[in-house]
DRENTOR-234863 format. One record per residue (C-alpha): x, z, y; residue number from 1; residue in three letters. Coordinates in steps of 0.001 Angstrom, whole numbers. Layout:
DRENTOR-234863
- u, w, v, num, residu
- X, Z, Y, NUM, ALA
...
//
This chain:
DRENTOR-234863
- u, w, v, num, residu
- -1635, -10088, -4583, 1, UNK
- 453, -8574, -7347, 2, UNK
- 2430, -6116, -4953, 3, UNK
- -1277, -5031, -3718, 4, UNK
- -2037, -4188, -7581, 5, UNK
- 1127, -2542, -8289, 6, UNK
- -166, 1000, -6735, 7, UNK
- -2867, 1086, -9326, 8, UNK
- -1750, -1272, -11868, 9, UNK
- -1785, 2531, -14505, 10, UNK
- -5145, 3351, -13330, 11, UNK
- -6457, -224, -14509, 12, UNK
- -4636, -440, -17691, 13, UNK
- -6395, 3345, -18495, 14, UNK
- -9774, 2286, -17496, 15, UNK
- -9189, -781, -19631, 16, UNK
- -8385, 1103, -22268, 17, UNK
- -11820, 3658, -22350, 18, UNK
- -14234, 3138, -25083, 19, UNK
- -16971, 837, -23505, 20, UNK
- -19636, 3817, -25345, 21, UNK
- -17961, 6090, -23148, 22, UNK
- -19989, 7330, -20327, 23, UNK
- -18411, 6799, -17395, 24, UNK
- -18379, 8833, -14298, 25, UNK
- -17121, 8184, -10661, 26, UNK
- -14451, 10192, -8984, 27, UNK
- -15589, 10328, -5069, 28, UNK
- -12649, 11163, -3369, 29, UNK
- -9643, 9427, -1166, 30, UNK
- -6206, 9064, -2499, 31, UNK
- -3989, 12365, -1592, 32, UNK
- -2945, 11696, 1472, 33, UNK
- -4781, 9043, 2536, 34, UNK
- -8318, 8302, 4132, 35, UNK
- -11505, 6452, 3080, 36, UNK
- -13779, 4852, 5862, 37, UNK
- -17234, 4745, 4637, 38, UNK
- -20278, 3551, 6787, 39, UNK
- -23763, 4042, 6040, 40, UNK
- -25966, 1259, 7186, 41, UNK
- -24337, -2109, 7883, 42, UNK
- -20933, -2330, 9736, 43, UNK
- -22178, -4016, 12708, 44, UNK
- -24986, -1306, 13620, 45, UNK
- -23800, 1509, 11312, 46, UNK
- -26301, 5166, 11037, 47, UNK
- -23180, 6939, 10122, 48, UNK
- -18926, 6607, 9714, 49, UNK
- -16853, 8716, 8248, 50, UNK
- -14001, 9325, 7475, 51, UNK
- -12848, 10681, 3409, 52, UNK
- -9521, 12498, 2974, 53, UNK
- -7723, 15341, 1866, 54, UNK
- -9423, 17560, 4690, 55, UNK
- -12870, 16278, 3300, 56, UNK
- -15617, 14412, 5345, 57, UNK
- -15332, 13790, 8798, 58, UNK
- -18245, 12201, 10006, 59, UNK
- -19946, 10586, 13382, 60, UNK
- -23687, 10399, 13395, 61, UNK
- -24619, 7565, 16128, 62, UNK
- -28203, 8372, 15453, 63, UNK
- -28014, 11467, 16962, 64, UNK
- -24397, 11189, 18802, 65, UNK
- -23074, 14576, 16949, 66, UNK
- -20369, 14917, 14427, 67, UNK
- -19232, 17463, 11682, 68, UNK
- -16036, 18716, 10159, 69, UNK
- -16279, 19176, 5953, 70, UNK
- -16577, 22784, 6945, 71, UNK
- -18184, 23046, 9776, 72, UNK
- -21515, 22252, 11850, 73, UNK
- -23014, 19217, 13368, 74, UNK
- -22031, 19307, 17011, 75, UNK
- -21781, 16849, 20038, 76, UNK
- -18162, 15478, 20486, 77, UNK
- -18185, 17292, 23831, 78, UNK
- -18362, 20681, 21873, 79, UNK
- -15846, 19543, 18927, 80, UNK
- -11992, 21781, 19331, 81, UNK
- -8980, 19341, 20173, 82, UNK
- -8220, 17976, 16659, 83, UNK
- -11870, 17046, 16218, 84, UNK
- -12053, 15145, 19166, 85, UNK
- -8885, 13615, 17927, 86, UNK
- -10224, 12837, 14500, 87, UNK
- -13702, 11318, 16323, 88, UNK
- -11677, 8564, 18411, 89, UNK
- -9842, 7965, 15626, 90, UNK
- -12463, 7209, 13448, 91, UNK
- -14663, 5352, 16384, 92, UNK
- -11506, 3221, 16726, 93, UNK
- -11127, 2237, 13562, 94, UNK
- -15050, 789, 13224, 95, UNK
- -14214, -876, 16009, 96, UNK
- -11401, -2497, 14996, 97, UNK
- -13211, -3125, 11468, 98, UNK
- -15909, -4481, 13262, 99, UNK
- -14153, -7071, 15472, 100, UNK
- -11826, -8467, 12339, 101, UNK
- -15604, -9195, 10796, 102, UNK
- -16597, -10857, 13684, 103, UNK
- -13625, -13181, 13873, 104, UNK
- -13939, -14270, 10178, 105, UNK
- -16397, -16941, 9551, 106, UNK
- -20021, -15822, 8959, 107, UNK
- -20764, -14758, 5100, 108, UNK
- -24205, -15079, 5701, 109, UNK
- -24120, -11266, 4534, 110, UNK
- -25490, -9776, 7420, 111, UNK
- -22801, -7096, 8134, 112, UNK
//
């Protein structure tokens, strides 16, 4: 557990150090070079995924089966360039793979 903490053991000895009066204010955003996966809904039966990183949002829409770039238009994955289509299996293969580690733990009785 400590060598998980390590990477952010200066960002939790700063935060512990702000004056609790301070107002506080998240920083949305994914480490440089790294990615976020963020759902909207539950993970099971998700409205949304997406994907946070240094290129912005990527995100699928299941609701409507189209995706979108951070700079670009919703589209159907049939109409998204090479990378896009890349960056949509990606992303549907990791909630998959999210999904089936939840469904071999035991139930939390959380719903997701």
């Amino acid at each position: 557990m400590a060598g998980e903490l390590a990477p952010i053991r200066g960002e939790l000895d700063a935060a512990l150090r702000v004056d609790p009066s301070e107002a506080s204010v998240p920083r949305l955003g994914a480490p440089a070079g790294r990615e976020v996966f963020q759902y909207l809904g539950t993970l099971r039966s998700p409205g949304q995924i997406a994907f946070l990183g240094d290129k912005g949002r990527f995100v699928y829409d299941f609701r409507n089966n189209r995706a979108k770039a951070a700079d670009g238009d919703w589209r159907a994955p049939s109409a998204l360039g090479p990378t896009e289509q890349e960056d949509l299996l990606r992303l549907i293969r990791t909630w998959e793979r999210m999904k089936l580690a939840r469904q071999s733990r035991p139930d939390t009785g959380d719903g997701r």
